[in-house]
The first five atom37 places (N, CA, C, CB, O) and aatype in JSON, in Angstrom:
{
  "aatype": [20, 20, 20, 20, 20, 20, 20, 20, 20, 20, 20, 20, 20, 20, 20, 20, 20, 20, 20, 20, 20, 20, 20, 20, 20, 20, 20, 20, 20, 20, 20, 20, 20, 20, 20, 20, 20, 20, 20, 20, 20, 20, 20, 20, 20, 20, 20, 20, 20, 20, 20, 20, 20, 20, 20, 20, 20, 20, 20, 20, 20, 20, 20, 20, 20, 20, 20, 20, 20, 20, 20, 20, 20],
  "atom_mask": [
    [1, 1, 1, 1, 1],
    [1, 1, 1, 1, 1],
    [1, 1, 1, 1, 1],
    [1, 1, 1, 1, 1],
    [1, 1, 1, 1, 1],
    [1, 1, 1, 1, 1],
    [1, 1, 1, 1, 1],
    [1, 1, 1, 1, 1],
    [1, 1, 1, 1, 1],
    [1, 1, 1, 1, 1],
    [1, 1, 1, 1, 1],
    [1, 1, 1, 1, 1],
    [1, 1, 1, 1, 1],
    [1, 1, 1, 1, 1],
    [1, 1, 1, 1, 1],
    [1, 1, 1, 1, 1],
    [1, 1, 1, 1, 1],
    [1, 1, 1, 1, 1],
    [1, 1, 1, 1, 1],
    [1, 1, 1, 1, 1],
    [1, 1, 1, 1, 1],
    [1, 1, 1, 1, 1],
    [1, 1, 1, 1, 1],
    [1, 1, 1, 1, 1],
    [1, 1, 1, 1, 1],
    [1, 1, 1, 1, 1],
    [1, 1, 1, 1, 1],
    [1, 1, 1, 1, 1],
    [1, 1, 1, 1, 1],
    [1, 1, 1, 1, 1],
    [1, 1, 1, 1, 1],
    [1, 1, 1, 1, 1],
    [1, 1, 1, 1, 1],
    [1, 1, 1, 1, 1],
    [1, 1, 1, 1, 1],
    [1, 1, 1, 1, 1],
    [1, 1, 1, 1, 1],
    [1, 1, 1, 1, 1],
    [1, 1, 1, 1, 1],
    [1, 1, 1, 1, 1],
    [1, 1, 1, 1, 1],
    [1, 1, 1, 1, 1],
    [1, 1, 1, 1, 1],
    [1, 1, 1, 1, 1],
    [1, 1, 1, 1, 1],
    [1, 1, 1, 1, 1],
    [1, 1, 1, 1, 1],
    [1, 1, 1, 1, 1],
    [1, 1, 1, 1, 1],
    [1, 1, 1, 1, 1],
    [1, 1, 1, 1, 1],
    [1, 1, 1, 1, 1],
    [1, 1, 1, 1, 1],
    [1, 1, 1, 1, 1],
    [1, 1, 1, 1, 1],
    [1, 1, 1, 1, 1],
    [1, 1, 1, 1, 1],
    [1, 1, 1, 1, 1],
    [1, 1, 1, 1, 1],
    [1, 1, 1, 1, 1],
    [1, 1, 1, 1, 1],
    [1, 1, 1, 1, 1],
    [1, 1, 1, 1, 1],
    [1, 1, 1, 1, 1],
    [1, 1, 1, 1, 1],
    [1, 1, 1, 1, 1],
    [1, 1, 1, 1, 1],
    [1, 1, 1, 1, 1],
    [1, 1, 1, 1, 1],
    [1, 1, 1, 1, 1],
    [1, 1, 1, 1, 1],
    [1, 1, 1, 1, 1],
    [1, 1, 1, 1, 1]
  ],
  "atom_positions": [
    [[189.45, -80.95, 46.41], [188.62, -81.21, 47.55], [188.26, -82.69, 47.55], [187.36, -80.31, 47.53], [187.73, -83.47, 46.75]],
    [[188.63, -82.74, 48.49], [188.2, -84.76, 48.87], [187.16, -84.87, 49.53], [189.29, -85.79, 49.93], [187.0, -84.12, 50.49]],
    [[186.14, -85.85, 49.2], [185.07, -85.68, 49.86], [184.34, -87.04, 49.81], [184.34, -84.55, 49.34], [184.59, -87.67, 48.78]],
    [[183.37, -87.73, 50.79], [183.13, -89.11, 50.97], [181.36, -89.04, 51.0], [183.98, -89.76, 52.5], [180.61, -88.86, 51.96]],
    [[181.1, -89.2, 49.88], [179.27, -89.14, 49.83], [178.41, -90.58, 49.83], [178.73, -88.36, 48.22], [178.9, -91.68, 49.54]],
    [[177.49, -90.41, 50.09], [176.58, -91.6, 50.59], [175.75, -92.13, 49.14], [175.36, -90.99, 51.95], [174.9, -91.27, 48.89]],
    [[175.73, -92.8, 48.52], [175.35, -93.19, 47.18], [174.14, -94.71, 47.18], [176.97, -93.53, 46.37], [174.48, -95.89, 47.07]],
    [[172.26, -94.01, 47.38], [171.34, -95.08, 47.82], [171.19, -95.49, 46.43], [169.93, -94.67, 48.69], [171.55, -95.0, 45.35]],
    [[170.53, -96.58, 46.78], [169.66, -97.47, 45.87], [170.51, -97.59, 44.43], [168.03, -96.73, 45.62], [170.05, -97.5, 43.29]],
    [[171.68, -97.8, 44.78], [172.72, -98.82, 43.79], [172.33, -100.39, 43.77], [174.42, -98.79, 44.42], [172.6, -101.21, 44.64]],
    [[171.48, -100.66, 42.33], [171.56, -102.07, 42.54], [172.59, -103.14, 42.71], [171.06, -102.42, 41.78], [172.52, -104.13, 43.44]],
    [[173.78, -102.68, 41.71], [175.18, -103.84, 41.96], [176.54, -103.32, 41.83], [175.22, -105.09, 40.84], [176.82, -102.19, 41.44]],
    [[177.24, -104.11, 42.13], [178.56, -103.85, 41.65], [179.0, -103.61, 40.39], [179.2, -104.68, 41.94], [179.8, -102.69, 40.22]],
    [[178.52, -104.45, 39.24], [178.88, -104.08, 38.27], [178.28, -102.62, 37.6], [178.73, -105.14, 37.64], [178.7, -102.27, 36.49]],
    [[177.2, -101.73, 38.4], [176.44, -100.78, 38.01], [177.78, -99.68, 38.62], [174.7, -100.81, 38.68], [178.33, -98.85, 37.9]],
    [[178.1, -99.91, 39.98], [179.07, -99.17, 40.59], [180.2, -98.89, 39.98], [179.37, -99.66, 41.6], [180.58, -97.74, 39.76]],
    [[181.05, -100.33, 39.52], [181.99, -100.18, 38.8], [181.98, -99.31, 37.38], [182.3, -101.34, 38.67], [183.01, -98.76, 37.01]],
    [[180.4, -99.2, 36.39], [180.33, -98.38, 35.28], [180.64, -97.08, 35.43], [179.21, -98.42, 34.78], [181.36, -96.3, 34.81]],
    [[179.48, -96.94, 37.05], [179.32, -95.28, 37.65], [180.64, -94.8, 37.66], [178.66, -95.06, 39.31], [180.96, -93.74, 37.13]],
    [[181.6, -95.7, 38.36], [182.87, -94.92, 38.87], [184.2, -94.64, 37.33], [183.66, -96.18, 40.39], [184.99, -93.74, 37.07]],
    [[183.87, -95.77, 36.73], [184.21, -95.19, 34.95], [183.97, -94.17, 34.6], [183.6, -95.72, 33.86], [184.89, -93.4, 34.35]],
    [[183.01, -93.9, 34.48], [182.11, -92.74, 33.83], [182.56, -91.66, 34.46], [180.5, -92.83, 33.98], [182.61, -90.51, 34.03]],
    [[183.0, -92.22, 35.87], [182.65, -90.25, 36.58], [184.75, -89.97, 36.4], [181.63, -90.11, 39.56], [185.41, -88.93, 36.28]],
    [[185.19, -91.56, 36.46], [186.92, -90.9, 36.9], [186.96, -90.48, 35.53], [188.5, -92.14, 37.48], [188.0, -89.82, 35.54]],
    [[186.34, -90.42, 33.9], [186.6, -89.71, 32.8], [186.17, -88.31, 32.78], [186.09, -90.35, 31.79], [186.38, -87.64, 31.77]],
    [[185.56, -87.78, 33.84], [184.63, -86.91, 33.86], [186.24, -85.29, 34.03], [183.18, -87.4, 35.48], [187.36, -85.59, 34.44]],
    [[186.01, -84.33, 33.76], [187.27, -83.35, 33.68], [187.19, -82.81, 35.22], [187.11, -81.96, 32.36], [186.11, -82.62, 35.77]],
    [[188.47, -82.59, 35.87], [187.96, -82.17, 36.96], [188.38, -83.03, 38.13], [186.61, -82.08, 36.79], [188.73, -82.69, 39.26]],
    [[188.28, -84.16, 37.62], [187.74, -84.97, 38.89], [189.37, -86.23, 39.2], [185.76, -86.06, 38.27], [189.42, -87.32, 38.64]],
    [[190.28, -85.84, 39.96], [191.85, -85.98, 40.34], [191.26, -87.6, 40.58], [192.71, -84.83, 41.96], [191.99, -88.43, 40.05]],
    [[189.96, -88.2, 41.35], [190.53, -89.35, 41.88], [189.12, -90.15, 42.07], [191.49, -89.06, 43.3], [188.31, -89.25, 42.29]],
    [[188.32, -91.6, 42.08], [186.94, -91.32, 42.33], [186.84, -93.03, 42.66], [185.9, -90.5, 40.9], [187.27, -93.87, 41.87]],
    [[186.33, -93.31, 43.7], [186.01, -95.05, 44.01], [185.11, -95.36, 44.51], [186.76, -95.8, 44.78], [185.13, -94.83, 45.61]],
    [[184.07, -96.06, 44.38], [182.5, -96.52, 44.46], [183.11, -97.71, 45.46], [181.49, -97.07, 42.73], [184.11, -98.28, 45.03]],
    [[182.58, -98.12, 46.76], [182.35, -99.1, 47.38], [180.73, -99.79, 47.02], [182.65, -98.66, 48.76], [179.8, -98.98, 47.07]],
    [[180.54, -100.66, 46.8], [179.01, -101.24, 46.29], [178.9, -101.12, 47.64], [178.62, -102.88, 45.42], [178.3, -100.2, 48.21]],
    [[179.67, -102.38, 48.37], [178.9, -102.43, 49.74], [178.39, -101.55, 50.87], [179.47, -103.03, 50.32], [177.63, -101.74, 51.81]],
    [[179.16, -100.42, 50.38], [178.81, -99.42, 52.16], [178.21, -98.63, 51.19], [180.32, -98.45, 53.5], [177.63, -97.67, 51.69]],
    [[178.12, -98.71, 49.72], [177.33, -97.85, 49.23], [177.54, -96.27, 49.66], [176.1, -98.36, 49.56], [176.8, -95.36, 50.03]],
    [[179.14, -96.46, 49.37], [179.66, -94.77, 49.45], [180.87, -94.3, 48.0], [180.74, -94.55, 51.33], [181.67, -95.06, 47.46]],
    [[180.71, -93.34, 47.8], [181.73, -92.71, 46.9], [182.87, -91.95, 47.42], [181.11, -91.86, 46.08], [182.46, -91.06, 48.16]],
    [[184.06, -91.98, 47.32], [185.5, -90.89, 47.45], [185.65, -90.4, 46.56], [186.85, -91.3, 47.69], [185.62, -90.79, 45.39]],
    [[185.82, -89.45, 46.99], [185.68, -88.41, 45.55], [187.17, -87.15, 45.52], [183.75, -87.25, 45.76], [187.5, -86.35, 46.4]],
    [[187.66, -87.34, 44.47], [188.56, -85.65, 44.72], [188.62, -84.81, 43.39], [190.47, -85.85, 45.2], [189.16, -85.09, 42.32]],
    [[188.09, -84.0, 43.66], [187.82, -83.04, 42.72], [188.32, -81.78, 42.8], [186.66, -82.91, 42.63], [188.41, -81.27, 43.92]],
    [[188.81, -80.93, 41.48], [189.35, -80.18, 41.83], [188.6, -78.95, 41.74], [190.35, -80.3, 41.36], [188.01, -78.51, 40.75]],
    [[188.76, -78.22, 43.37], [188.38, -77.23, 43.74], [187.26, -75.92, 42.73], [189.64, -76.91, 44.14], [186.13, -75.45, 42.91]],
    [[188.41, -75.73, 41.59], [187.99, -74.01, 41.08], [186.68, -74.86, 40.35], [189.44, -72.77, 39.66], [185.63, -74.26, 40.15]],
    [[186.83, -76.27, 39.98], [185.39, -76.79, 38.74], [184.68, -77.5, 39.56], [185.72, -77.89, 37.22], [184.03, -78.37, 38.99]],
    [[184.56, -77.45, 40.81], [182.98, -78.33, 41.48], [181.8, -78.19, 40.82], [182.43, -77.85, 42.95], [181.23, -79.06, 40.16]],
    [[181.35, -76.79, 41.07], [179.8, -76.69, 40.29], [179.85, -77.44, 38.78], [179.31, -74.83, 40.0], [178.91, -77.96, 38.18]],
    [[181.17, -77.34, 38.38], [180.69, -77.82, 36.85], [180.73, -79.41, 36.57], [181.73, -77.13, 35.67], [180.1, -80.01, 35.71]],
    [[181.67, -79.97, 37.55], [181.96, -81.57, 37.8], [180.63, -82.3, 38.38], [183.29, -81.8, 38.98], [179.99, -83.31, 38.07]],
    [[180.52, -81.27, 39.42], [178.89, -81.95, 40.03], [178.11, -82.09, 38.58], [177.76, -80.6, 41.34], [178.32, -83.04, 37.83]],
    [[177.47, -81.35, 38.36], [176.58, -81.26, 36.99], [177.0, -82.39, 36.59], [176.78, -80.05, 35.87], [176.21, -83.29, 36.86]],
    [[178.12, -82.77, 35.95], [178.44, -83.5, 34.97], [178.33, -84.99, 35.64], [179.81, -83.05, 34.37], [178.13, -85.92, 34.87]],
    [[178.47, -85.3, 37.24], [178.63, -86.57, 37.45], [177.17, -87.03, 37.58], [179.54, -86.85, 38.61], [176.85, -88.21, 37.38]],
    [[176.2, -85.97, 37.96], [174.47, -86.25, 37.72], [174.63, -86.83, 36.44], [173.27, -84.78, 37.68], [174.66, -88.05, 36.35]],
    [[174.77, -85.92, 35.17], [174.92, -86.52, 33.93], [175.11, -87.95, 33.85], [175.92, -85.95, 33.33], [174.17, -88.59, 33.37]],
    [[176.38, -88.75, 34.31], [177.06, -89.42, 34.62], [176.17, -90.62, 34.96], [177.85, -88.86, 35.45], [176.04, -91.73, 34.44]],
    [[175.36, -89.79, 36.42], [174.46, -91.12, 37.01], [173.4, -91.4, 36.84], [174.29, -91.26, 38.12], [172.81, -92.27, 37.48]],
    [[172.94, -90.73, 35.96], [171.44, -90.52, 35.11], [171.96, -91.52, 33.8], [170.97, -88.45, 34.53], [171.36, -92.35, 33.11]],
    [[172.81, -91.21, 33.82], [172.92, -92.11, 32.33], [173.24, -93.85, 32.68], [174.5, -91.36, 31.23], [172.82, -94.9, 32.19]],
    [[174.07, -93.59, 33.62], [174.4, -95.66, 34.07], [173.35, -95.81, 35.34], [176.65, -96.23, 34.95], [173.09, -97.0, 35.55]],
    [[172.72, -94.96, 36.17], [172.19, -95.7, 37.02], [171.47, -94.26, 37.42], [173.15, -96.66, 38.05], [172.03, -93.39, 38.08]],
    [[170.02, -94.17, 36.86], [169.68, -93.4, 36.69], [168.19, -93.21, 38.14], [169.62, -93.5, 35.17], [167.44, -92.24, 38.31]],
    [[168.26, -94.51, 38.91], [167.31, -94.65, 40.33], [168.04, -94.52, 41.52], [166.58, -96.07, 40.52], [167.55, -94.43, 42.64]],
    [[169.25, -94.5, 41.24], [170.34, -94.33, 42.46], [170.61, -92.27, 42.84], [172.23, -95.29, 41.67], [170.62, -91.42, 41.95]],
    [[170.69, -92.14, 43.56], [171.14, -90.76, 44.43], [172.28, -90.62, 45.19], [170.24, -90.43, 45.38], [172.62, -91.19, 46.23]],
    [[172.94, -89.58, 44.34], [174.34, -89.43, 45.44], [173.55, -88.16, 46.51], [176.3, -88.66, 44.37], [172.88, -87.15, 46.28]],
    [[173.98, -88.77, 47.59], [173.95, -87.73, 49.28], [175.39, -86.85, 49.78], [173.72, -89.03, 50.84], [176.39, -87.28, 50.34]],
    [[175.1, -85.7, 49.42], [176.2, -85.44, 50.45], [177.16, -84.36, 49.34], [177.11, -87.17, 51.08], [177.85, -83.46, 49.81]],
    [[177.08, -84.59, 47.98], [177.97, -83.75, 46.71], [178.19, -82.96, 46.71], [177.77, -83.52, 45.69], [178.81, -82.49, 45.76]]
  ]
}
């Protein structure tokens, strides 16, 4: 499932670029790219493990950028 979520209060690029590390190691997850500027995520994940990928990319953004909120997951 491909999917394009809204990602607030990212302070920088280099925070974006960690986030999107963190999450393309994450199991599950086919494909993943942080724009800083429009402050959106692409995401493709595979289908049967959402509930468990979601979980894990909170994990993910709690740990590198833990004031920012993904919209839309």
């Amino acid at each position: 499932m491909k999917k394009i979520v809204k990602i607030m209060n990212l302070d920088c690029a280099n925070c974006a670029q960690e986030l999107e590390r963190a999450i393309s190691k994450i199991e599950g997850v086919h494909e993943v790219s942080i724009h800083f500027m429009t402050q959106k995520m692409t995401i493709d994940i595979d289908d049967n493990q959402y509930e468990k990928v979601v979980g894990s990319i909170e994990k993910a953004k709690r740990k590198v950028e833990p004031d920012c909120e993904i919209v839309g997951l």
